[in-house]
DSSP file (Angstrom, degrees, kcal/mol; ACC not computed):
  #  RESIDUE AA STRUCTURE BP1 BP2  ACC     N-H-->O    O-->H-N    N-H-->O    O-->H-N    TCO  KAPPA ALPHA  PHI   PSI    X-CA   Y-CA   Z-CA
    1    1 A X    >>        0   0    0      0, 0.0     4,-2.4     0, 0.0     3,-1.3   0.000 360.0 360.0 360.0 -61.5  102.5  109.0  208.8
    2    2 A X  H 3>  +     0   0    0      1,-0.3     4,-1.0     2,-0.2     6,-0.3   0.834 360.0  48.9 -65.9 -24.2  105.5  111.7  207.7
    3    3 A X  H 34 S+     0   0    0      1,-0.2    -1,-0.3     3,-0.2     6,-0.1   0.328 105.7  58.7-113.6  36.3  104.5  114.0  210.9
    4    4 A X  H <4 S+     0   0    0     -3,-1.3    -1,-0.2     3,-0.1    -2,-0.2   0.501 114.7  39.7-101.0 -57.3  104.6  110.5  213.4
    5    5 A X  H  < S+     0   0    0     -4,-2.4    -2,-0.2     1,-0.2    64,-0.1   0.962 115.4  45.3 -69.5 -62.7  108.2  110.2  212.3
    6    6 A X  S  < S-     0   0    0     -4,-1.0    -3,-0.2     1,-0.1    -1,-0.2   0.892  98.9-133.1 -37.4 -34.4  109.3  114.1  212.3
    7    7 A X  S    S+     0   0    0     56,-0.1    57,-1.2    59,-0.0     2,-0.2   0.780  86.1  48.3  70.6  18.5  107.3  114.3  216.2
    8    8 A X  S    S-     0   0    0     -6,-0.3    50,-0.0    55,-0.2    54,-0.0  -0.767 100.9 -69.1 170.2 166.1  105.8  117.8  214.2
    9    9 A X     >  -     0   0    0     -2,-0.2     4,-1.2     1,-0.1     5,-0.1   0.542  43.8-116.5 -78.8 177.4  104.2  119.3  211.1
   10   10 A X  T  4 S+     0   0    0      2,-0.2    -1,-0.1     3,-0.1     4,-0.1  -0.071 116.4  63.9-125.9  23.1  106.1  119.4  208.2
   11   11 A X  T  > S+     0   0    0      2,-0.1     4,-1.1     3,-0.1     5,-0.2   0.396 110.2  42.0-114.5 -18.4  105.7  123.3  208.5
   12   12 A X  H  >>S+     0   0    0      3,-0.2     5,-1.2     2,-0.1     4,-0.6   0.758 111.6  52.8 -84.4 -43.4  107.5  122.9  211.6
   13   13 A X  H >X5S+     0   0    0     -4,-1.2     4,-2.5     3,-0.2     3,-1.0   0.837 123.6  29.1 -54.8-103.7  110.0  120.4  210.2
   14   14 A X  H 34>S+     0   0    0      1,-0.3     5,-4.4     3,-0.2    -2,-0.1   0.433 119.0  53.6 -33.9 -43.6  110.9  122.7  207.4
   15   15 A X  I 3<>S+     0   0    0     -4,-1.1     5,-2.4     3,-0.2    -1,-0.3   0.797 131.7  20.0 -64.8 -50.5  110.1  126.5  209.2
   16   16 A X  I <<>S+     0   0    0     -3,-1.0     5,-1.3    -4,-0.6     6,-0.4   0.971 131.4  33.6 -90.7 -54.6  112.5  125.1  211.9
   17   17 A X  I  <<S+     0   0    0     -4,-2.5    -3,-0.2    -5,-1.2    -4,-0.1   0.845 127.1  35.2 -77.9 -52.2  114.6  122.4  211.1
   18   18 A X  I   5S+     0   0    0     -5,-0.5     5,-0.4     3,-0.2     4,-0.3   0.942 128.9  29.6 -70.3 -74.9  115.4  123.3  207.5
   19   19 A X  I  ><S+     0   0    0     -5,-4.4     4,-2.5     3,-0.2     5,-0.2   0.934 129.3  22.5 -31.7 -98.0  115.4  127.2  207.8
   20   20 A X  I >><S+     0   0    0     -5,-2.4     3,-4.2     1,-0.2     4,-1.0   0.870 135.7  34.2 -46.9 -94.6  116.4  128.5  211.1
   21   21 A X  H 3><S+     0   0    0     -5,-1.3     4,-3.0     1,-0.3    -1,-0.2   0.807 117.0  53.0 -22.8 -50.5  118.4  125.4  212.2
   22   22 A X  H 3> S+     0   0    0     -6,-0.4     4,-1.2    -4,-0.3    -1,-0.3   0.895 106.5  58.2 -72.5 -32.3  119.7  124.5  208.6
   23   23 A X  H XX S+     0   0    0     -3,-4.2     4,-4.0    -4,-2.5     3,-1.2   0.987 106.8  48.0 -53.4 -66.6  121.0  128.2  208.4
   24   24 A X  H 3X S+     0   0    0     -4,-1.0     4,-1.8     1,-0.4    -2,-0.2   0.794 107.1  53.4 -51.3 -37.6  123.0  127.6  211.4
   25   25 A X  H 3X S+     0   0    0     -4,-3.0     4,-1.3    -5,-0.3    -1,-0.4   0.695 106.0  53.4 -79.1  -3.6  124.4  124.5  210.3
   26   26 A X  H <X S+     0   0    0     -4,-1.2     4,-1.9    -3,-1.2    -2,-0.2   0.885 113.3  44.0 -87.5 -28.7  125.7  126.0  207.0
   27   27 A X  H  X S+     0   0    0     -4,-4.0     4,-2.5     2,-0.2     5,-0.2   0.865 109.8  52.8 -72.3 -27.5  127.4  128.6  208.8
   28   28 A X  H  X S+     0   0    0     -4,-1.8     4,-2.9    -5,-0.4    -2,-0.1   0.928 114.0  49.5 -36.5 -59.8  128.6  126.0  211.3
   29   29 A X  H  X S+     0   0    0     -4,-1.3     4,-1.5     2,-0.2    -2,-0.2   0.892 109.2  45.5 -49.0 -51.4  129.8  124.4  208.0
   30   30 A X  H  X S+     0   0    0     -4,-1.9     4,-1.7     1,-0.2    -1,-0.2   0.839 116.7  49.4 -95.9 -15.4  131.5  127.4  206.4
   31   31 A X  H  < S+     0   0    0     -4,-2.5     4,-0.5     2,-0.2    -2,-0.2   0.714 108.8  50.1 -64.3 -22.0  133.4  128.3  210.0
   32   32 A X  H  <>S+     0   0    0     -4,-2.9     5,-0.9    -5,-0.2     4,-0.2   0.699 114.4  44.7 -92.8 -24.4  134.4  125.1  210.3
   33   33 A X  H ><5S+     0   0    0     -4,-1.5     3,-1.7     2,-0.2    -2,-0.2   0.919 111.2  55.4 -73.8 -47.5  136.0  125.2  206.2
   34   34 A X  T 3<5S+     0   0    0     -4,-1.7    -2,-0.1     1,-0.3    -1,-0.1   0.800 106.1  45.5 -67.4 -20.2  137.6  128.5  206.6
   35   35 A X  T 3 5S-     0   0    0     -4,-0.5    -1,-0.3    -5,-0.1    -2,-0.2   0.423 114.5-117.1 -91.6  -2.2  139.5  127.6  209.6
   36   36 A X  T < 5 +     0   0    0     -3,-1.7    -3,-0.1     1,-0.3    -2,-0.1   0.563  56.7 163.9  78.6  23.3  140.6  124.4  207.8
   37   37 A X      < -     0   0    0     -5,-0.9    -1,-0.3    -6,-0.2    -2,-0.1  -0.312  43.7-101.5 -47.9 127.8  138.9  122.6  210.3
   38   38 A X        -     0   0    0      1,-0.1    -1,-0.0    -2,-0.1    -2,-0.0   0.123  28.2-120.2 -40.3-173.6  138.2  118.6  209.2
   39   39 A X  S >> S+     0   0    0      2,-0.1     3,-1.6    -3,-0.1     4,-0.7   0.527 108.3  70.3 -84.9 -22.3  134.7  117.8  208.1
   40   40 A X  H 3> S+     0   0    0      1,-0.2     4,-0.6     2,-0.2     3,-0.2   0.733  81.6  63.6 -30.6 -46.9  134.5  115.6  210.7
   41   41 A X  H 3> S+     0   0    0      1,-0.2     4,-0.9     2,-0.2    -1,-0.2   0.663  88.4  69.5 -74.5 -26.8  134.5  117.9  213.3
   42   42 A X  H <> S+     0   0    0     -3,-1.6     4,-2.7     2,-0.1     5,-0.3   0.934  91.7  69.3 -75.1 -24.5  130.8  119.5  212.0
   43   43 A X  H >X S+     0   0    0     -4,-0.7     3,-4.7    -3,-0.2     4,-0.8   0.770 104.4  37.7 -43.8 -97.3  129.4  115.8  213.3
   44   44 A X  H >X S+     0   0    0     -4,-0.6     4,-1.0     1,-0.3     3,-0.7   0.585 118.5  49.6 -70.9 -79.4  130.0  116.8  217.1
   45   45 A X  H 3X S+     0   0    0     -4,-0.9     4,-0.7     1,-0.2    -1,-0.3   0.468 115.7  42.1 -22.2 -44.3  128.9  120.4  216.4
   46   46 A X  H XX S+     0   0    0     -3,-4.7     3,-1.2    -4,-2.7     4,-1.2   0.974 104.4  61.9 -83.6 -52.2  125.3  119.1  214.4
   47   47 A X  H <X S+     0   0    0     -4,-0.8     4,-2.7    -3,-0.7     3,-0.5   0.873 102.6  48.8 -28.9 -54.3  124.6  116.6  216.8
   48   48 A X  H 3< S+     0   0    0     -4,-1.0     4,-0.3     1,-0.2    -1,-0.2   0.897 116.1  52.8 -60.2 -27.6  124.3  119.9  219.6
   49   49 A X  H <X S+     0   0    0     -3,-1.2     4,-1.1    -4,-0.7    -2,-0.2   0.762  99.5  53.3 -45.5 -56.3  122.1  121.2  216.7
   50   50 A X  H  X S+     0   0    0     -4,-1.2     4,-2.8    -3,-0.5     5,-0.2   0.814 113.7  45.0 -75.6 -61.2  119.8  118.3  216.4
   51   51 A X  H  < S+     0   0    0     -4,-2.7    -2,-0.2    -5,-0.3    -1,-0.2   0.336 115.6  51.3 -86.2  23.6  119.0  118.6  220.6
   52   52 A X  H  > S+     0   0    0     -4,-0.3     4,-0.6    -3,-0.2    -2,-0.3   0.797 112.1  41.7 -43.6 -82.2  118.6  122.3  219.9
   53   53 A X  H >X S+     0   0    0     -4,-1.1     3,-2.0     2,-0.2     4,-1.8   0.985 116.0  50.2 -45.1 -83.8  116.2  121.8  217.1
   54   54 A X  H 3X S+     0   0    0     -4,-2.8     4,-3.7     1,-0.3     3,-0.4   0.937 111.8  52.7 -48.8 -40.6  114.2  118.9  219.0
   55   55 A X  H 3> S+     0   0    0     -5,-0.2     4,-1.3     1,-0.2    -1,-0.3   0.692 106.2  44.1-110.0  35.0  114.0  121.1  221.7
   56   56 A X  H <X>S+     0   0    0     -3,-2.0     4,-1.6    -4,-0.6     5,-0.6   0.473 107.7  62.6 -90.9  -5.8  112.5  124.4  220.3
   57   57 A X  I  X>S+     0   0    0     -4,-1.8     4,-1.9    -3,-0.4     5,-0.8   0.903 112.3  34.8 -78.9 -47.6  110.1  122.3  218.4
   58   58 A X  I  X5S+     0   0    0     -4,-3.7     4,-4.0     6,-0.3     5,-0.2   0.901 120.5  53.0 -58.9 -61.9  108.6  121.0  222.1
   59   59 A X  I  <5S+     0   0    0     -4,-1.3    -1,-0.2     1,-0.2    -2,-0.2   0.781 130.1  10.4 -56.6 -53.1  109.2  124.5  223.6
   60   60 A X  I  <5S+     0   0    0     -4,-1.6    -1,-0.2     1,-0.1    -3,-0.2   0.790 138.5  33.5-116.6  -6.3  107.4  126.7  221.1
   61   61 A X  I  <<S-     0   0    0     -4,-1.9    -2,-0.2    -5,-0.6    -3,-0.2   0.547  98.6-119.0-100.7 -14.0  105.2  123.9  218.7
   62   62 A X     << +     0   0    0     -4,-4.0    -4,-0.2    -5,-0.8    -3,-0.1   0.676  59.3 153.4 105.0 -35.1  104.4  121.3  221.1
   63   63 A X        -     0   0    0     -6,-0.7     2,-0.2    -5,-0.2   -55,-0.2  -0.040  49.3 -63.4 -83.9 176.1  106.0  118.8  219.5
   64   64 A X        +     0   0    0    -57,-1.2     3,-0.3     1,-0.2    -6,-0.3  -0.296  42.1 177.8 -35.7 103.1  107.9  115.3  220.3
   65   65 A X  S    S+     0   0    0     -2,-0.2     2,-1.1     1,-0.2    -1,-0.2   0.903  72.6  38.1 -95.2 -20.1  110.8  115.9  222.4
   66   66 A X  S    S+     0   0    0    -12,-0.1     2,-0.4     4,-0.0    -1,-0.2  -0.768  80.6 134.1-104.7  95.1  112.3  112.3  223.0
   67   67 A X     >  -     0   0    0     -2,-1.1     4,-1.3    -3,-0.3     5,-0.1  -0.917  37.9-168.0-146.1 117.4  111.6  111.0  219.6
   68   68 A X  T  4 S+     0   0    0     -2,-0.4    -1,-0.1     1,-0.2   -63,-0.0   0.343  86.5  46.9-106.8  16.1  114.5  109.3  218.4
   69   69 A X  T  > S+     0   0    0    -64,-0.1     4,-2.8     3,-0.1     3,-0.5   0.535 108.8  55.2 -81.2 -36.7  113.7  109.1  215.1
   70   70 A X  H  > S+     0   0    0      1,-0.2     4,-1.3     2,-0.2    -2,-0.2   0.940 110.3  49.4 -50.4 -37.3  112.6  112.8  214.9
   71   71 A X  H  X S+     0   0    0     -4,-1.3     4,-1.6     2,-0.2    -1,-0.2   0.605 103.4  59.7 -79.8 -16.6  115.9  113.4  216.1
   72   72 A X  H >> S+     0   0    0     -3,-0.5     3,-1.1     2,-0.2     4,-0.8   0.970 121.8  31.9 -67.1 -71.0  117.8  110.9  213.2
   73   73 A X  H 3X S+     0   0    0     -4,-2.8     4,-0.9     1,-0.3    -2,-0.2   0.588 108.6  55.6 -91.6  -4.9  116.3  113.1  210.9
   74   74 A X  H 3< S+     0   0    0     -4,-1.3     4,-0.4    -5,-0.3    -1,-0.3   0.795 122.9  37.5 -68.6 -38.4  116.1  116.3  212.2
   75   75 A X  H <X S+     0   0    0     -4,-1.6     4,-0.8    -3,-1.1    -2,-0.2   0.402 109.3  58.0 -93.8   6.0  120.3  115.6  212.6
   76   76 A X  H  X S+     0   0    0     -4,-0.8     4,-1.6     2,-0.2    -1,-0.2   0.739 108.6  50.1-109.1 -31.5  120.9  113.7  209.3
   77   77 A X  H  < S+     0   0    0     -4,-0.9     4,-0.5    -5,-0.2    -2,-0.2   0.736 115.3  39.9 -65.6 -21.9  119.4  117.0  207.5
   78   78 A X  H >>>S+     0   0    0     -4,-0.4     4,-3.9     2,-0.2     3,-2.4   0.930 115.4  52.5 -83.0 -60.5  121.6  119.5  209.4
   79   79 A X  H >X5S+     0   0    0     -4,-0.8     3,-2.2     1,-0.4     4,-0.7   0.460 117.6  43.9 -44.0 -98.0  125.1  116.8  209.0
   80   80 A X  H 3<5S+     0   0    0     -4,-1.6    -1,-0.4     1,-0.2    -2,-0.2   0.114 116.2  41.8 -87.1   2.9  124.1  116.9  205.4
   81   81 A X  H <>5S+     0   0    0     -3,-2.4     4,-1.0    -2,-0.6    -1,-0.2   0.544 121.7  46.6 -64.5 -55.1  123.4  121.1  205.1
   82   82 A X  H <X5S+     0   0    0     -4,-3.9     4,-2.2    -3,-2.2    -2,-0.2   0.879 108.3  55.1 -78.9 -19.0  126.7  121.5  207.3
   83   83 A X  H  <<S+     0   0    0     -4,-0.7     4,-0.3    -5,-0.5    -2,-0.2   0.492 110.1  41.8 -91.9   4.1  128.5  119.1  205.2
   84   84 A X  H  >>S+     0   0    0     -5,-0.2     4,-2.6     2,-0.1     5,-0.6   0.683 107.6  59.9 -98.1 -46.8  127.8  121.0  201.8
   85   85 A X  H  X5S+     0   0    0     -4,-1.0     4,-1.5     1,-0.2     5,-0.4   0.896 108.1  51.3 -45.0 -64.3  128.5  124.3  203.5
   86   86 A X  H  X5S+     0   0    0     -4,-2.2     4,-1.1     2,-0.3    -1,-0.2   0.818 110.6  49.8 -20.8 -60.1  132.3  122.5  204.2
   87   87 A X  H >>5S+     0   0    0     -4,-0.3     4,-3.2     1,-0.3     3,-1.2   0.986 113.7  38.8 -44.2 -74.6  132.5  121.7  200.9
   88   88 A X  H 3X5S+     0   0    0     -4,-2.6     4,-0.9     1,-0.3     5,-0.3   0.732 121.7  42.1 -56.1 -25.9  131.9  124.8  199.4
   89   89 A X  H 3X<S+     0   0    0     -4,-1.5     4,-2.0    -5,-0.6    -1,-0.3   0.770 110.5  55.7 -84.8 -22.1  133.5  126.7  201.7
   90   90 A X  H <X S+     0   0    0     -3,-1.2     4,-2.3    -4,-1.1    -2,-0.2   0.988 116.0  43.5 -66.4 -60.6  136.5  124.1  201.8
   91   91 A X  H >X S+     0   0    0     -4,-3.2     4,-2.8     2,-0.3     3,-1.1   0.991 109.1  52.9 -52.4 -75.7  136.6  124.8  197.6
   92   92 A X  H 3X S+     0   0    0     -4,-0.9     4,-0.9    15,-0.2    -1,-0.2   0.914 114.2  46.6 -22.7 -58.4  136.2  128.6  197.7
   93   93 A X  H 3< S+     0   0    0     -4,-2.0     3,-0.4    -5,-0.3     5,-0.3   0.883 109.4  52.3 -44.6 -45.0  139.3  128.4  200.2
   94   94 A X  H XX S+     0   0    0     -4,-2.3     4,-1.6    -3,-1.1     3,-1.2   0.925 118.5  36.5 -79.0 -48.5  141.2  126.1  198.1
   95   95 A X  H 3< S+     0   0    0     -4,-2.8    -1,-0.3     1,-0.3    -2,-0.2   0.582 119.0  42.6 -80.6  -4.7  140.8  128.4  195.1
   96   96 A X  T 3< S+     0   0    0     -4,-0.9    -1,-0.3    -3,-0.4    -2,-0.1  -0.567 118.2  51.1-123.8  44.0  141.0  132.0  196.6
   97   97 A X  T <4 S+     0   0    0     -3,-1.2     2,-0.8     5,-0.1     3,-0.2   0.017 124.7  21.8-145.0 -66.9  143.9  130.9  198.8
   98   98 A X    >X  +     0   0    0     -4,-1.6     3,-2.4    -5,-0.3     4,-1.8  -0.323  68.3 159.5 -97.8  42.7  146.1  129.3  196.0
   99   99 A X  T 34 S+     0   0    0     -2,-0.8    -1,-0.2     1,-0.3    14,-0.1   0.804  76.0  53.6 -58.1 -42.0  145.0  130.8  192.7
  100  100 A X  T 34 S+     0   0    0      1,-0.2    -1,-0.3    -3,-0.2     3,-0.1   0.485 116.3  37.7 -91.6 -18.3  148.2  129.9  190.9
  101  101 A X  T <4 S+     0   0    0     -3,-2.4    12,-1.8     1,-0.1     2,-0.7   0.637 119.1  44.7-103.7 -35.3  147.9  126.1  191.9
  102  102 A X  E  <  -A  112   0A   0     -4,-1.8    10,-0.2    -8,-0.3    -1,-0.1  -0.737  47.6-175.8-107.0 141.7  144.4  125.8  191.5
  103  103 A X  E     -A  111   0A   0      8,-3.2     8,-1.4    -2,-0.7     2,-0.3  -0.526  38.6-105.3-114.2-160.3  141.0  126.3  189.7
  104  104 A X  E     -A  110   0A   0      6,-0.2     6,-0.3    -2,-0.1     3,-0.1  -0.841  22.7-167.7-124.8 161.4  137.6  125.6  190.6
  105  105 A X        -     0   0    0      4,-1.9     3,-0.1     1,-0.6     5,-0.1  -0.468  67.7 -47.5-159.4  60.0  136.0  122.5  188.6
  106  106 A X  S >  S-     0   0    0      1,-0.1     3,-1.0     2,-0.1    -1,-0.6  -0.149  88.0 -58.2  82.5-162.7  132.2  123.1  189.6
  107  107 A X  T 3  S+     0   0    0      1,-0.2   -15,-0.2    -3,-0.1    -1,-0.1   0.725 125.7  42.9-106.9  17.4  131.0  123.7  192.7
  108  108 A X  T 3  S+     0   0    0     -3,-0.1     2,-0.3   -17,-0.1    -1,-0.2  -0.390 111.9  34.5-108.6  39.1  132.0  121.0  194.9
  109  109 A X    <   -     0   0    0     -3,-1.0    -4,-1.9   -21,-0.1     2,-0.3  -0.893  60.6-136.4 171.2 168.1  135.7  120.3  193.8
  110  110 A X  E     -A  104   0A   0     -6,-0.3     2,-0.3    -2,-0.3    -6,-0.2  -0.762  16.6-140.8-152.8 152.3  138.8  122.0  192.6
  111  111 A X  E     -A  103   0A   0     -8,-1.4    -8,-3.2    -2,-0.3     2,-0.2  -0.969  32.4-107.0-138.1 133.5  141.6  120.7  189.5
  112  112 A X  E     -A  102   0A   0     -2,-0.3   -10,-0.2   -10,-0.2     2,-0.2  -0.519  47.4-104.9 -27.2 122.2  145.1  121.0  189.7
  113  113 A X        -     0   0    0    -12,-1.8     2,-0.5    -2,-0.2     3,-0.1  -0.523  38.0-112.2 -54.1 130.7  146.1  124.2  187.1
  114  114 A X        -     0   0    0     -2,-0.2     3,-0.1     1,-0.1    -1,-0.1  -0.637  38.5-104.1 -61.5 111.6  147.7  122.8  184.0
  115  115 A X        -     0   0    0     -2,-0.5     2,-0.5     1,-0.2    -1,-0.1   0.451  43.3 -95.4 -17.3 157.3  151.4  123.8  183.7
  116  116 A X        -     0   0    0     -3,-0.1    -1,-0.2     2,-0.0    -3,-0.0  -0.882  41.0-103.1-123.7 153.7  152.1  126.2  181.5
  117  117 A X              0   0    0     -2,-0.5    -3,-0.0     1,-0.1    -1,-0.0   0.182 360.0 360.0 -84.0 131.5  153.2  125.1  177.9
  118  118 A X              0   0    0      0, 0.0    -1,-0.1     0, 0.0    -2,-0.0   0.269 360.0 360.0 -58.9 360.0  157.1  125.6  177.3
């Protein structure tokens, strides 16, 4: 059933799609924060990602390449892999750029600095 939707093994899914391919979108992700690029912008980027990823799976596994559900989820794991990398990279920026207005307030978000007391 899971490797009828993926269109390959779920050592291939993971080896490929998560690893290699999931590497690429977090760096996609943290080039796209440090230039202060929207998050928006990693969509067009993952999408080239997603037919990149379907077609090394046919090319060196074998696998589905026009399977457009393989391809949903093969690109809905990079969007959300490039879209943490954003974050985090977005936050890091915010807080190494502006130390005096900002801190860091875990690792997906940033706090206004508290005045300081008169």
């Amino acid at each position: 059933m899971m490797e009828s939707l993926l269109g390959n093994s779920l050592g291939v899914y993971f080896g490929l799609t998560v690893c290699l391919m999931g590497f690429a979108a977090f760096m996609t992700g943290q080039a796209l924060a440090v230039t202060w690029k929207p998050a928006w912008h990693a969509l067009a980027y993952v999408l080239l990602l997603g037919f990149a990823d379907r077609f090394l799976a046919f090319a060196l596994f074998g696998a589905s390449l026009l399977s457009p559900a393989a391809y949903l989820i093969d690109t809905a794991t990079l969007v959300a892999i490039a879209l943490l990398a954003w974050r985090l990279g977005r936050v890091h920026k915010m807080v190494t750029q502006y130390p005096w207005l900002y801190e860091r307030a875990g690792p997906l978000g940033w706090r206004s600095k508290a005045p300081p007391a008169a």
